[in-house]
N, CA, C and O atoms as a Tripos MOL2 file, in Angstrom:
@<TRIPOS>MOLECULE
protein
  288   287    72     0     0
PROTEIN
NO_CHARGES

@<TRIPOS>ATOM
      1 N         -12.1850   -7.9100  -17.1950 N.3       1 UNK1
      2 CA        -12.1500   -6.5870  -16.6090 C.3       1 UNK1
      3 C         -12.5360   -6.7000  -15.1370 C.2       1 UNK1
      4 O         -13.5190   -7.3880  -14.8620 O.2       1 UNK1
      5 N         -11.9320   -6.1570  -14.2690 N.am      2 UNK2
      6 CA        -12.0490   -5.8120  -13.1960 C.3       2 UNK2
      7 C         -12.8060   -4.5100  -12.4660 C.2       2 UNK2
      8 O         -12.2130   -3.4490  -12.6570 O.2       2 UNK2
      9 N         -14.1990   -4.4140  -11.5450 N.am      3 UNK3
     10 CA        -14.8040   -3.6210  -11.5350 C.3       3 UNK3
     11 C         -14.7910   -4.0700   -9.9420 C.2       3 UNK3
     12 O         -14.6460   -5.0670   -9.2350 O.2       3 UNK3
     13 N         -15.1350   -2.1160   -9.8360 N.am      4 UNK4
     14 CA        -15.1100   -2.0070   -8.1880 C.3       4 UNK4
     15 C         -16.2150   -1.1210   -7.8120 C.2       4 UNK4
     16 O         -15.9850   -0.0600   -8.3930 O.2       4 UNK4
     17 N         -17.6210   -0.9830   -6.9350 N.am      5 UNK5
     18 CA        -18.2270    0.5270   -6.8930 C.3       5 UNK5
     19 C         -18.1200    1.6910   -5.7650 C.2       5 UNK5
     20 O         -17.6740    1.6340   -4.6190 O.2       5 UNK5
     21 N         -18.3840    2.1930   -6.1060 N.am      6 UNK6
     22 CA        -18.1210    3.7240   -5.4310 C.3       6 UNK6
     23 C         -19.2480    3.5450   -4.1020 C.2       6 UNK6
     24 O         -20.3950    3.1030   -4.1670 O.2       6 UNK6
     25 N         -18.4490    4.0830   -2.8030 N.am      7 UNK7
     26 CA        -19.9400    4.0680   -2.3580 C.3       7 UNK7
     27 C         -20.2950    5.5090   -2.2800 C.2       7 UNK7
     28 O         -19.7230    6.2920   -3.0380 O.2       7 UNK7
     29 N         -21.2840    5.9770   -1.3400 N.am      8 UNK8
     30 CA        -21.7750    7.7570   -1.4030 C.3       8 UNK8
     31 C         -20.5590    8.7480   -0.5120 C.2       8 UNK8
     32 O         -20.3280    9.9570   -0.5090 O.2       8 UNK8
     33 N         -20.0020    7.6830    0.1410 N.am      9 UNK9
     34 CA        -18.3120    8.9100    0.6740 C.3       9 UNK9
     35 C         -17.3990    8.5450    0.2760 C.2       9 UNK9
     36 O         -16.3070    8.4630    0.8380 O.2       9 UNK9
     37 N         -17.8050    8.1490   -1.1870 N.am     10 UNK10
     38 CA        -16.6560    8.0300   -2.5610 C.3      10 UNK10
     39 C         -15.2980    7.6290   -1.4580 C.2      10 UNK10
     40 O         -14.3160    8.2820   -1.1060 O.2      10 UNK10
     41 N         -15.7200    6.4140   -1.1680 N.am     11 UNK11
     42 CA        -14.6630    5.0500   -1.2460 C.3      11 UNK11
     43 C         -15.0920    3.9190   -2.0380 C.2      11 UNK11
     44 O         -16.1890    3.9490   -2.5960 O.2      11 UNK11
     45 N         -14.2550    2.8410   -2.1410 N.am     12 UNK12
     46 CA        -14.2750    2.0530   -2.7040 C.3      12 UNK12
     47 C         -13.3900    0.5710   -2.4950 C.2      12 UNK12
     48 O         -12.2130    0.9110   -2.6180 O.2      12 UNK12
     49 N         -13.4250   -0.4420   -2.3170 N.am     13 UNK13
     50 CA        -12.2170   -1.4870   -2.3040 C.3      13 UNK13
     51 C         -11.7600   -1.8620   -3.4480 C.2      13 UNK13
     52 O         -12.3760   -2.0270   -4.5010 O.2      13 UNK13
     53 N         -10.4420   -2.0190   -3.1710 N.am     14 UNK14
     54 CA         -9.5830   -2.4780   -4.6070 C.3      14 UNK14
     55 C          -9.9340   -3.7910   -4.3040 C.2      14 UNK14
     56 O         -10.1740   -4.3820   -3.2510 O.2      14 UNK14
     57 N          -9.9010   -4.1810   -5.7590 N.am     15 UNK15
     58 CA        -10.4540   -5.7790   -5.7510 C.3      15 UNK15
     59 C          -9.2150   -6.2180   -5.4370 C.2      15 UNK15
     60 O          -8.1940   -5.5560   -5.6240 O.2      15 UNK15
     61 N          -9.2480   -7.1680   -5.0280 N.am     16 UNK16
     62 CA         -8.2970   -8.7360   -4.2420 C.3      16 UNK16
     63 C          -7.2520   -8.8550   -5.5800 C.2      16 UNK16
     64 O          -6.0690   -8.8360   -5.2380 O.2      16 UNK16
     65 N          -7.5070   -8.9860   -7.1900 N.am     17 UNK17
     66 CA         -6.8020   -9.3830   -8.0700 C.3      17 UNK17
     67 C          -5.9320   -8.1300   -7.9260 C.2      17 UNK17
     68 O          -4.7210   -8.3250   -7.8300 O.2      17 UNK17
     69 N          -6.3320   -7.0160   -7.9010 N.am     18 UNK18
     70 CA         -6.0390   -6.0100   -7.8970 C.3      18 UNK18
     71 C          -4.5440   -5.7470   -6.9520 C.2      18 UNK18
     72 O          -3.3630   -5.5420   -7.2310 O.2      18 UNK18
     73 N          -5.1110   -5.8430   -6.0740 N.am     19 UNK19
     74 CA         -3.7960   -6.0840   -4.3600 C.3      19 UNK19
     75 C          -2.9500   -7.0190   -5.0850 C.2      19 UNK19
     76 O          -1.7760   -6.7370   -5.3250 O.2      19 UNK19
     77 N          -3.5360   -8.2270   -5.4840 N.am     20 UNK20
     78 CA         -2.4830   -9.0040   -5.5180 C.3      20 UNK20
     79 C          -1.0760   -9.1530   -6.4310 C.2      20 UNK20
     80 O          -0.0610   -9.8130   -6.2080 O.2      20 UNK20
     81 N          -1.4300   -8.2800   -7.5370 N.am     21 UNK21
     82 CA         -0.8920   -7.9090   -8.7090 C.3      21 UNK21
     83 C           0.5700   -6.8300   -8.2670 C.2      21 UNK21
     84 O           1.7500   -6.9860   -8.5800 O.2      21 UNK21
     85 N          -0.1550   -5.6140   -7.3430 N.am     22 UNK22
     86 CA          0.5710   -4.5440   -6.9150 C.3      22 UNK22
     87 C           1.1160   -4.7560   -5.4520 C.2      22 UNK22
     88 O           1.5580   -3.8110   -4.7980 O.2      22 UNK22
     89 N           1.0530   -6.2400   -4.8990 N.am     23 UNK23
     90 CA          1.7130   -6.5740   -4.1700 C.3      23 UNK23
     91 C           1.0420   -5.3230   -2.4200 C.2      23 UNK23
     92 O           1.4310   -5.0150   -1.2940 O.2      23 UNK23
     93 N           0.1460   -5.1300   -3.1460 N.am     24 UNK24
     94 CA         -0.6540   -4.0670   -1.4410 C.3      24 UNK24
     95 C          -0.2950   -4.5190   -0.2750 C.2      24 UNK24
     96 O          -0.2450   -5.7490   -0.2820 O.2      24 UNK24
     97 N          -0.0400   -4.0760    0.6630 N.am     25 UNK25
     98 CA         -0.3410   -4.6220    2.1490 C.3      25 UNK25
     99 C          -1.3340   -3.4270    2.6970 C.2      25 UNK25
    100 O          -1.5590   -2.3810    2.0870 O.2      25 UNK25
    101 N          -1.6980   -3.6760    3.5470 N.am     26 UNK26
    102 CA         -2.0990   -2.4300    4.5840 C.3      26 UNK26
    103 C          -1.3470   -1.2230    5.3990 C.2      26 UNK26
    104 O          -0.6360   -1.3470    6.3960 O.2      26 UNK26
    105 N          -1.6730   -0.1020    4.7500 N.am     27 UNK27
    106 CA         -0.8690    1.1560    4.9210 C.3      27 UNK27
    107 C           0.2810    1.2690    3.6750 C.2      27 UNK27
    108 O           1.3860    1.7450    3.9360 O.2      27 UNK27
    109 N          -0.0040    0.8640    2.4880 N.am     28 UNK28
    110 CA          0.7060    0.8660    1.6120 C.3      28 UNK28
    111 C          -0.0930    2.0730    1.1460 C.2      28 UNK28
    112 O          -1.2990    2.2720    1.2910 O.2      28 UNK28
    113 N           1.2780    3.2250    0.2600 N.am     29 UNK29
    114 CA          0.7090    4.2840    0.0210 C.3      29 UNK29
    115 C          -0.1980    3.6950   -1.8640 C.2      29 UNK29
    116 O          -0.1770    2.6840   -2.5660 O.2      29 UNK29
    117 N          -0.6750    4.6960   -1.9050 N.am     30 UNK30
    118 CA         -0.7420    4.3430   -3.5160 C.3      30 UNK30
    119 C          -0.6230    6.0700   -4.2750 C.2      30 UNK30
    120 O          -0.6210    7.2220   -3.8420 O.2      30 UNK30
    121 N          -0.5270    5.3600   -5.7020 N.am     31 UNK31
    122 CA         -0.5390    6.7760   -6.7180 C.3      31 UNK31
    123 C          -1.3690    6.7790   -7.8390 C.2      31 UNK31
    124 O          -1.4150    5.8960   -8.6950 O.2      31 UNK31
    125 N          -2.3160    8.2700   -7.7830 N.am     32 UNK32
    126 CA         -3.1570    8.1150   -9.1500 C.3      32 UNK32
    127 C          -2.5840    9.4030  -10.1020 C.2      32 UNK32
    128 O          -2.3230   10.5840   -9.8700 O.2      32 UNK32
    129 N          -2.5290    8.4620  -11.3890 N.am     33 UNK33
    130 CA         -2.3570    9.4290  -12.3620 C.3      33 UNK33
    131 C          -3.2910    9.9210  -13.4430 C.2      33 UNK33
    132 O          -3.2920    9.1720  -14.4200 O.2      33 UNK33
    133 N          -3.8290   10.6330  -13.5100 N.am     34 UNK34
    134 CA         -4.6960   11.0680  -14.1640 C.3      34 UNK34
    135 C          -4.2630   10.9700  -15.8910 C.2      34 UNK34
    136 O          -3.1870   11.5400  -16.0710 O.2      34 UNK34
    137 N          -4.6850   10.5510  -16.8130 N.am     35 UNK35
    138 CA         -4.7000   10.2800  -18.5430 C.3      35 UNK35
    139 C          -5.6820   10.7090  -18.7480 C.2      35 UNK35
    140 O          -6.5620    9.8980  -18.4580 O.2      35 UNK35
    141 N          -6.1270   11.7890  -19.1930 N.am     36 UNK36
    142 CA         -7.5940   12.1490  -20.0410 C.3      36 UNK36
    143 C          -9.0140   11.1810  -19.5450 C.2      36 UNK36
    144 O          -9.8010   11.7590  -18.7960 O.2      36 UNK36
    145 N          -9.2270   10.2330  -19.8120 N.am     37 UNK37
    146 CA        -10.2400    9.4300  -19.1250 C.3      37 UNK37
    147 C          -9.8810    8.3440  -18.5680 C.2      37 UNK37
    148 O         -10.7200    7.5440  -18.1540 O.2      37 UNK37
    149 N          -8.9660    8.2000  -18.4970 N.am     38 UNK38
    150 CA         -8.2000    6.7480  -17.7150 C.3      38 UNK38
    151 C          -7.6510    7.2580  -16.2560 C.2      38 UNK38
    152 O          -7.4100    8.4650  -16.2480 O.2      38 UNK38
    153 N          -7.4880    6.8050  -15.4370 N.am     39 UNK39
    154 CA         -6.6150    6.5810  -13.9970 C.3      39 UNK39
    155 C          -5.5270    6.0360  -14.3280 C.2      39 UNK39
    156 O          -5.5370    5.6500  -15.4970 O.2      39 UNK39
    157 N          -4.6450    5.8580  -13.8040 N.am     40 UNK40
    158 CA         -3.6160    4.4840  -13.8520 C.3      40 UNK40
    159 C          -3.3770    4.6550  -12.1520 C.2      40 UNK40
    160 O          -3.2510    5.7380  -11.5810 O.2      40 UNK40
    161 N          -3.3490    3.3640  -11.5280 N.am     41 UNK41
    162 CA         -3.0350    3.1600   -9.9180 C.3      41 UNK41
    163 C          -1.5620    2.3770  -10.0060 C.2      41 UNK41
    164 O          -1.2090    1.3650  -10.6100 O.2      41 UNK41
    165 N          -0.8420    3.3390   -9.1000 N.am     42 UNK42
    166 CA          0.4550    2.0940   -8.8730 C.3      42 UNK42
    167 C           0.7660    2.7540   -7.5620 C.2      42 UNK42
    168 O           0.6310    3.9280   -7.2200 O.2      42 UNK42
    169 N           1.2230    1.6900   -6.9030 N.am     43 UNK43
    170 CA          1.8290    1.6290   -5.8180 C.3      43 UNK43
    171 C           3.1060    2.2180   -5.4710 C.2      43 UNK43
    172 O           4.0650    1.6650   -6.0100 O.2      43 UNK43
    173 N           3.3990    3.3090   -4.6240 N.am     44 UNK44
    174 CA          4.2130    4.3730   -4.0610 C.3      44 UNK44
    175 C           5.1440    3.3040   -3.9050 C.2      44 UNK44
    176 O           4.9640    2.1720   -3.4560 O.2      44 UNK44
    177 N           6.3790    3.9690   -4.4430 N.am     45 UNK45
    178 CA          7.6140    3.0290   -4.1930 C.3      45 UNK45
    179 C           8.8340    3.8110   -3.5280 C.2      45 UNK45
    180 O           9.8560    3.3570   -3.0120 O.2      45 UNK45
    181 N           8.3820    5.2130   -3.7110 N.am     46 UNK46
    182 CA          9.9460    6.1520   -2.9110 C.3      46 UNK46
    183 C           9.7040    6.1860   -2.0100 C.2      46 UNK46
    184 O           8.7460    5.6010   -1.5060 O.2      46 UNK46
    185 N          10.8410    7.2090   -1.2170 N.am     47 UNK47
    186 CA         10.9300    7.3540   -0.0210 C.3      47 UNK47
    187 C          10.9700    6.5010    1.3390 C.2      47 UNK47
    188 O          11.9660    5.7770    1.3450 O.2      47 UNK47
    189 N          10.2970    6.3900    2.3240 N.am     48 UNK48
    190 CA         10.7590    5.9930    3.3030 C.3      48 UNK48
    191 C          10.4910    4.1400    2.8770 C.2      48 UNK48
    192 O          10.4710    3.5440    3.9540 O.2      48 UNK48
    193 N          10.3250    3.2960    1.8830 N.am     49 UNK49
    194 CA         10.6150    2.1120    1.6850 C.3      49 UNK49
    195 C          11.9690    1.5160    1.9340 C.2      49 UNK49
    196 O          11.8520    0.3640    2.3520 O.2      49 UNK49
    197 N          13.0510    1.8580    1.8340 N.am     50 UNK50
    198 CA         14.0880    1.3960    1.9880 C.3      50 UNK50
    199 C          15.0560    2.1680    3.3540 C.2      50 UNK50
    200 O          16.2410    1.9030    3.5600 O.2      50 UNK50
    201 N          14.3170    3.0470    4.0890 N.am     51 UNK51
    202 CA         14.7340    3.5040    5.2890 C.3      51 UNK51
    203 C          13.9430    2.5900    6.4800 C.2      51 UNK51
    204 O          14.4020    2.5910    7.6220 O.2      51 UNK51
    205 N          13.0970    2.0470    6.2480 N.am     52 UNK52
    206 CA         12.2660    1.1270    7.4810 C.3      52 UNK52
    207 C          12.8810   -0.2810    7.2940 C.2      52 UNK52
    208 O          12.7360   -1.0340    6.3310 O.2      52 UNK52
    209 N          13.5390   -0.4550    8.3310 N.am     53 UNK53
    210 CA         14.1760   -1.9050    8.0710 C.3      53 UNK53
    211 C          13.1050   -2.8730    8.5000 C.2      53 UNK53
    212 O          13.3310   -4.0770    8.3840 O.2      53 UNK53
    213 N          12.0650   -2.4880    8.9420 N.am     54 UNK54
    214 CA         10.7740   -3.3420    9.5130 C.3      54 UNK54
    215 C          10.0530   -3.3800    8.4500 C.2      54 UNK54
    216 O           9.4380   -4.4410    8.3500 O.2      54 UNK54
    217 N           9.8290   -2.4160    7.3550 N.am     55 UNK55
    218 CA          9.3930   -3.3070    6.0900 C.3      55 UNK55
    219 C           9.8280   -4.0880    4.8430 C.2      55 UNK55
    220 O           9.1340   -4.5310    3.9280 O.2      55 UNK55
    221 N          10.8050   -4.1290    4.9880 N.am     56 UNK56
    222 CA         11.9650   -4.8320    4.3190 C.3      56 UNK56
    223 C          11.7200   -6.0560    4.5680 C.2      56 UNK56
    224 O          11.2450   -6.8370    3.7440 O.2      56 UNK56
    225 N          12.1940   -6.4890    6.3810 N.am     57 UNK57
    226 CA         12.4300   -7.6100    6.8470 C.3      57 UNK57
    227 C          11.6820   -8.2320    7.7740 C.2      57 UNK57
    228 O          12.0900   -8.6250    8.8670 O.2      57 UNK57
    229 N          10.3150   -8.3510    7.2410 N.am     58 UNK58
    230 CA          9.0660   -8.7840    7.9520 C.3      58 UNK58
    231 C           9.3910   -9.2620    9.3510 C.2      58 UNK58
    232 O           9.0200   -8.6980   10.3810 O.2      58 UNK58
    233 N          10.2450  -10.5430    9.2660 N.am     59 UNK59
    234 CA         10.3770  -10.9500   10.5160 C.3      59 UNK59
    235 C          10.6520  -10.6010   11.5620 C.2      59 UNK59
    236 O          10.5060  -11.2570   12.5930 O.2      59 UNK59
    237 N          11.1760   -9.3100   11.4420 N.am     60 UNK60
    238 CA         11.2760   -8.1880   12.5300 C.3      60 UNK60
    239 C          10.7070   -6.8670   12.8280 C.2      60 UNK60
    240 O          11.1640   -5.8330   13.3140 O.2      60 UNK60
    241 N           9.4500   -7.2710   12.3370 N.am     61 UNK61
    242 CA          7.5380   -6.6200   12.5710 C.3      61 UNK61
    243 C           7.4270   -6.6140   13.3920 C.2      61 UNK61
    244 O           7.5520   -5.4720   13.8340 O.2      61 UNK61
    245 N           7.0250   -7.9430   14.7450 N.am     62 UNK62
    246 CA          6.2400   -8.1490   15.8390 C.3      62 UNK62
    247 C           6.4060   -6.8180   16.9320 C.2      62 UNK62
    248 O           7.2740   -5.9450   16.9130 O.2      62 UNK62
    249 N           5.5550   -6.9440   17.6380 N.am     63 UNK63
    250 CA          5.0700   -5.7530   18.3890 C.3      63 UNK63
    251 C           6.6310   -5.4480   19.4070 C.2      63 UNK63
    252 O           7.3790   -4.4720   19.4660 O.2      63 UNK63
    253 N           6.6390   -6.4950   19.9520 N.am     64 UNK64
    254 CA          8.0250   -6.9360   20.7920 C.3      64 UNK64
    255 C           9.0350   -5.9910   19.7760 C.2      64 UNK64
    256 O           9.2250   -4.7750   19.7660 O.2      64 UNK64
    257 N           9.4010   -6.7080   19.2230 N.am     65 UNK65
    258 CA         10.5970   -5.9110   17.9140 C.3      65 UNK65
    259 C          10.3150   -4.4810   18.0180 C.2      65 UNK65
    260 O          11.2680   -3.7860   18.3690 O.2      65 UNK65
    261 N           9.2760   -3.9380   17.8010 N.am     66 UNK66
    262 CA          8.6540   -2.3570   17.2010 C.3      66 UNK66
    263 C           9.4010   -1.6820   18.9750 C.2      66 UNK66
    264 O          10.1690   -0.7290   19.1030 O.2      66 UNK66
    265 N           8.8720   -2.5100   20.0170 N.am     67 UNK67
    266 CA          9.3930   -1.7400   21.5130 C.3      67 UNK67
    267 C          10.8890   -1.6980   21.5930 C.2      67 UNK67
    268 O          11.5650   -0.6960   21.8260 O.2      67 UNK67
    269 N          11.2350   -2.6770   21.4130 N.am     68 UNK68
    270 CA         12.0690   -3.4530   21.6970 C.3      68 UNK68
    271 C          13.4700   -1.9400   20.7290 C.2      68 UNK68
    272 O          14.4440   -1.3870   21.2390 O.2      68 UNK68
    273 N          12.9110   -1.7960   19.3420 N.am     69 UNK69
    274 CA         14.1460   -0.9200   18.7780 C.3      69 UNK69
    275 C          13.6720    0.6330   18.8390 C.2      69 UNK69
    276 O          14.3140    1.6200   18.4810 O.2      69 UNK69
    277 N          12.2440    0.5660   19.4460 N.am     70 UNK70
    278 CA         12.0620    2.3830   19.0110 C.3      70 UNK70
    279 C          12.5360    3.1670   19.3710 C.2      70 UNK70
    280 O          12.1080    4.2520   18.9750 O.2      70 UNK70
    281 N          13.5280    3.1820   20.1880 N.am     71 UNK71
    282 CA         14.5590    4.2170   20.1640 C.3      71 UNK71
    283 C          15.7310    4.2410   19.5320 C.2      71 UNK71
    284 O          16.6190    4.9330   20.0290 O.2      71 UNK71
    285 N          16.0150    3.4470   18.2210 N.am     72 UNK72
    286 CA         17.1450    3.5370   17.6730 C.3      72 UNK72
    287 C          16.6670    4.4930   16.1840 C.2      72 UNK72
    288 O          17.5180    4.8040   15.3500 O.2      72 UNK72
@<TRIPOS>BOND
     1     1     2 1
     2     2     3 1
     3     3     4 2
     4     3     5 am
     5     5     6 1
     6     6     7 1
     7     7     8 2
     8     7     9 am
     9     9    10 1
    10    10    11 1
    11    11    12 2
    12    11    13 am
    13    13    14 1
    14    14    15 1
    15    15    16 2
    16    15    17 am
    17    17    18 1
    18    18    19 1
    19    19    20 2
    20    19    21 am
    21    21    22 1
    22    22    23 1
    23    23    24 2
    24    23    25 am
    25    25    26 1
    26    26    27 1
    27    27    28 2
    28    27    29 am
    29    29    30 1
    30    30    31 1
    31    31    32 2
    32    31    33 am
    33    33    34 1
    34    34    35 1
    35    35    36 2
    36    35    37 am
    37    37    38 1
    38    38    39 1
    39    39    40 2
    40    39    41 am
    41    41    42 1
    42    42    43 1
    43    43    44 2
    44    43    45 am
    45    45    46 1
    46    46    47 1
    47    47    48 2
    48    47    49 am
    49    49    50 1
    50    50    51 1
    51    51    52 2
    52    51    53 am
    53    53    54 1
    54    54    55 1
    55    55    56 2
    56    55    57 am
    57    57    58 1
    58    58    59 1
    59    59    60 2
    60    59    61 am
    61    61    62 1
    62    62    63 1
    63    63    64 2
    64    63    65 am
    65    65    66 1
    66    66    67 1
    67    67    68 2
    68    67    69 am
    69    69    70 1
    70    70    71 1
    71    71    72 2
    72    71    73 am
    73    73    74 1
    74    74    75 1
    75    75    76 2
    76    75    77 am
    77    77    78 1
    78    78    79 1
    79    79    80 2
    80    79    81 am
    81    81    82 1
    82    82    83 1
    83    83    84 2
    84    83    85 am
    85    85    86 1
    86    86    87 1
    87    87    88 2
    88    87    89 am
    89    89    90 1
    90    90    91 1
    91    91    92 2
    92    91    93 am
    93    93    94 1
    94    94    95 1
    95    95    96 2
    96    95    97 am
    97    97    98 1
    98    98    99 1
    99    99   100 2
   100    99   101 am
   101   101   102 1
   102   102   103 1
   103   103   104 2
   104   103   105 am
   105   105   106 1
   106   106   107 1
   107   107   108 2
   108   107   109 am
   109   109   110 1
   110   110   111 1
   111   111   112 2
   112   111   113 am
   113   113   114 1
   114   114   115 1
   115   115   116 2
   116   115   117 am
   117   117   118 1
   118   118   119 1
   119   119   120 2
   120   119   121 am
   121   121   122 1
   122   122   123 1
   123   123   124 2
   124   123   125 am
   125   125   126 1
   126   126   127 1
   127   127   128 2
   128   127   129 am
   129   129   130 1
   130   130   131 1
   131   131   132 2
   132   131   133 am
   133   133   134 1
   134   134   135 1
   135   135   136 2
   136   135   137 am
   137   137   138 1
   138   138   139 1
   139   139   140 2
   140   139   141 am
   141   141   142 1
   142   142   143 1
   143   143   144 2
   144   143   145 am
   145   145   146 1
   146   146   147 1
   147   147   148 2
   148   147   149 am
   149   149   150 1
   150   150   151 1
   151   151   152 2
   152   151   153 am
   153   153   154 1
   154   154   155 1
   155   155   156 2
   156   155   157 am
   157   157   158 1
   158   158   159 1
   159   159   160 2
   160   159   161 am
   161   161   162 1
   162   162   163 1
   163   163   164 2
   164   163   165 am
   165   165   166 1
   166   166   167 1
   167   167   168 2
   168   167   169 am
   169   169   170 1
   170   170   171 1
   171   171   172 2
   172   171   173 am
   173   173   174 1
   174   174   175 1
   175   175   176 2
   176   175   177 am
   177   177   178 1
   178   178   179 1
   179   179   180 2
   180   179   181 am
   181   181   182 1
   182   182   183 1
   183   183   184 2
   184   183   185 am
   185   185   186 1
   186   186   187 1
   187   187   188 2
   188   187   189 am
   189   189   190 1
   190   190   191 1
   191   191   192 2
   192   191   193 am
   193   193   194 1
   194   194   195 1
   195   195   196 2
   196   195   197 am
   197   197   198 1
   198   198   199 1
   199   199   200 2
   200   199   201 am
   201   201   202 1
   202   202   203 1
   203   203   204 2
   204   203   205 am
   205   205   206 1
   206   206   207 1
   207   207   208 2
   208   207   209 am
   209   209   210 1
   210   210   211 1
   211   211   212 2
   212   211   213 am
   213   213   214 1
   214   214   215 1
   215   215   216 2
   216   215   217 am
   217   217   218 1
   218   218   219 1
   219   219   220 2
   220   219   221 am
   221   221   222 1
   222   222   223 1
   223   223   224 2
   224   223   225 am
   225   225   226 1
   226   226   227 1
   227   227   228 2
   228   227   229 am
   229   229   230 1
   230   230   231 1
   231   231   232 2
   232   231   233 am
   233   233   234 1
   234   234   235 1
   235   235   236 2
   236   235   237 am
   237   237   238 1
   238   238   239 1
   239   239   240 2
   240   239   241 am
   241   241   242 1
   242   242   243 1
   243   243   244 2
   244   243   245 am
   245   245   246 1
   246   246   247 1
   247   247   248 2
   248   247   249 am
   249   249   250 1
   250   250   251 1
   251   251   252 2
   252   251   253 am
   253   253   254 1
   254   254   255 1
   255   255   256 2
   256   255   257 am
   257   257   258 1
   258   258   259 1
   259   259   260 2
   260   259   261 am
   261   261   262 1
   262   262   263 1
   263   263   264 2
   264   263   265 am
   265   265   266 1
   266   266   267 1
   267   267   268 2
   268   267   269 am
   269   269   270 1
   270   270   271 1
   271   271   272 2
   272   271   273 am
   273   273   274 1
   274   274   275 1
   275   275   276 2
   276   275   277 am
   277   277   278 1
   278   278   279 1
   279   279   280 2
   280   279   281 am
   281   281   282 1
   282   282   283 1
   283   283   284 2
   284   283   285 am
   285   285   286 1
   286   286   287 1
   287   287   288 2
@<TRIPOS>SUBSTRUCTURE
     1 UNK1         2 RESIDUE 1 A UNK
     2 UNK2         6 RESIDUE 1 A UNK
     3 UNK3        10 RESIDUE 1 A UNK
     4 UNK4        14 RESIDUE 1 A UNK
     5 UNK5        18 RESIDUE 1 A UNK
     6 UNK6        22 RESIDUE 1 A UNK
     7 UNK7        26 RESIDUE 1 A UNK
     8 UNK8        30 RESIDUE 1 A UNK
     9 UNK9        34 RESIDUE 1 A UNK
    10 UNK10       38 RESIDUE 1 A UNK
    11 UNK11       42 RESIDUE 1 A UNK
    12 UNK12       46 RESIDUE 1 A UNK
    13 UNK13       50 RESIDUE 1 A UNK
    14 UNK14       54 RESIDUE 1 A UNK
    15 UNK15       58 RESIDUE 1 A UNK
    16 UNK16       62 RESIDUE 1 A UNK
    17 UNK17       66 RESIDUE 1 A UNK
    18 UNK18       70 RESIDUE 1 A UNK
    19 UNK19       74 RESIDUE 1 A UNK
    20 UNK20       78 RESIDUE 1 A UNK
    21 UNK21       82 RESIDUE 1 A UNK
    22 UNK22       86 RESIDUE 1 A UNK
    23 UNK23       90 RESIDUE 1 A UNK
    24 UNK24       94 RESIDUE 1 A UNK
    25 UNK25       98 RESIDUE 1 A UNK
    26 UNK26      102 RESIDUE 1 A UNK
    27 UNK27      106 RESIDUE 1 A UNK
    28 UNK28      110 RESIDUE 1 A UNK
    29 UNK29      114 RESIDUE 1 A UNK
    30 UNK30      118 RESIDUE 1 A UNK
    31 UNK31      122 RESIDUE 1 A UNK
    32 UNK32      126 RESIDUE 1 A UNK
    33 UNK33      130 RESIDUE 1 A UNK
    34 UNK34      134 RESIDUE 1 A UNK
    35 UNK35      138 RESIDUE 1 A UNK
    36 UNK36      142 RESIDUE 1 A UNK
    37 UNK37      146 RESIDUE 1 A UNK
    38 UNK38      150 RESIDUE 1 A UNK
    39 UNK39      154 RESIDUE 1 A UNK
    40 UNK40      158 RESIDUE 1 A UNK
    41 UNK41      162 RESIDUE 1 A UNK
    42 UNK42      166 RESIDUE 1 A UNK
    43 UNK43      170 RESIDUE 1 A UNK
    44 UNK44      174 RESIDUE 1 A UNK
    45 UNK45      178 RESIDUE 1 A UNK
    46 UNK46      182 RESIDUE 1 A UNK
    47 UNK47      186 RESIDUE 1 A UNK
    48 UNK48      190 RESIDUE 1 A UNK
    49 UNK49      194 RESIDUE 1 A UNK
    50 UNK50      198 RESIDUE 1 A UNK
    51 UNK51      202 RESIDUE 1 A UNK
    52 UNK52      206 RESIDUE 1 A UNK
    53 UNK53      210 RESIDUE 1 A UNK
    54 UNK54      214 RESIDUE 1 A UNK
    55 UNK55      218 RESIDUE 1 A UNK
    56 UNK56      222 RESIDUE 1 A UNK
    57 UNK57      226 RESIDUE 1 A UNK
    58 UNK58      230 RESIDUE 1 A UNK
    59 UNK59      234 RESIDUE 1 A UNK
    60 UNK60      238 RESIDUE 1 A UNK
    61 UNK61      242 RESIDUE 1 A UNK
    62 UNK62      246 RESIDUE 1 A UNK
    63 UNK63      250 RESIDUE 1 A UNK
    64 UNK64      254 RESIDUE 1 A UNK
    65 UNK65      258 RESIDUE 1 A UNK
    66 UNK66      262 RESIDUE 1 A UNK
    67 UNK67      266 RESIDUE 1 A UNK
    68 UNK68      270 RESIDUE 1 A UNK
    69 UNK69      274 RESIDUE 1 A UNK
    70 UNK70      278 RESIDUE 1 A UNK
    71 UNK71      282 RESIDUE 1 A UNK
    72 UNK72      286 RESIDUE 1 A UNK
């Protein structure tokens, strides 16, 4: 089992196994679903994922790239 704690402005870090499973990066949205006493967490998969060609195709991330197309 995997355990994480709360701190007092009720945050928390997802454990590392956790990320690694749901494939997280940073600024990845997430989703909670509420079950009677359970959560379930999964990772936001609609919408603008397949309209950003910069998260698709990593290699065309760098800062340069981001100037370089923001006006298209």
């Amino acid at each position: 089992m995997i355990v994480s704690k709360l701190t007092s402005k009720a945050q928390t870090t997802i454990p590392q196994p956790v990320r690694a499973a749901l494939r997280l990066e940073p600024g990845d949205e997430l989703l909670y679903q509420i079950d009677e006493r359970r959560v379930i967490l999964t990772k936001a998969g609609g919408g603008g994922a397949t309209d950003d060609p910069f998260r698709t195709f990593r290699e065309w991330g760098s800062e340069a790239d981001t100037k370089a197309y923001a006006g298209l």
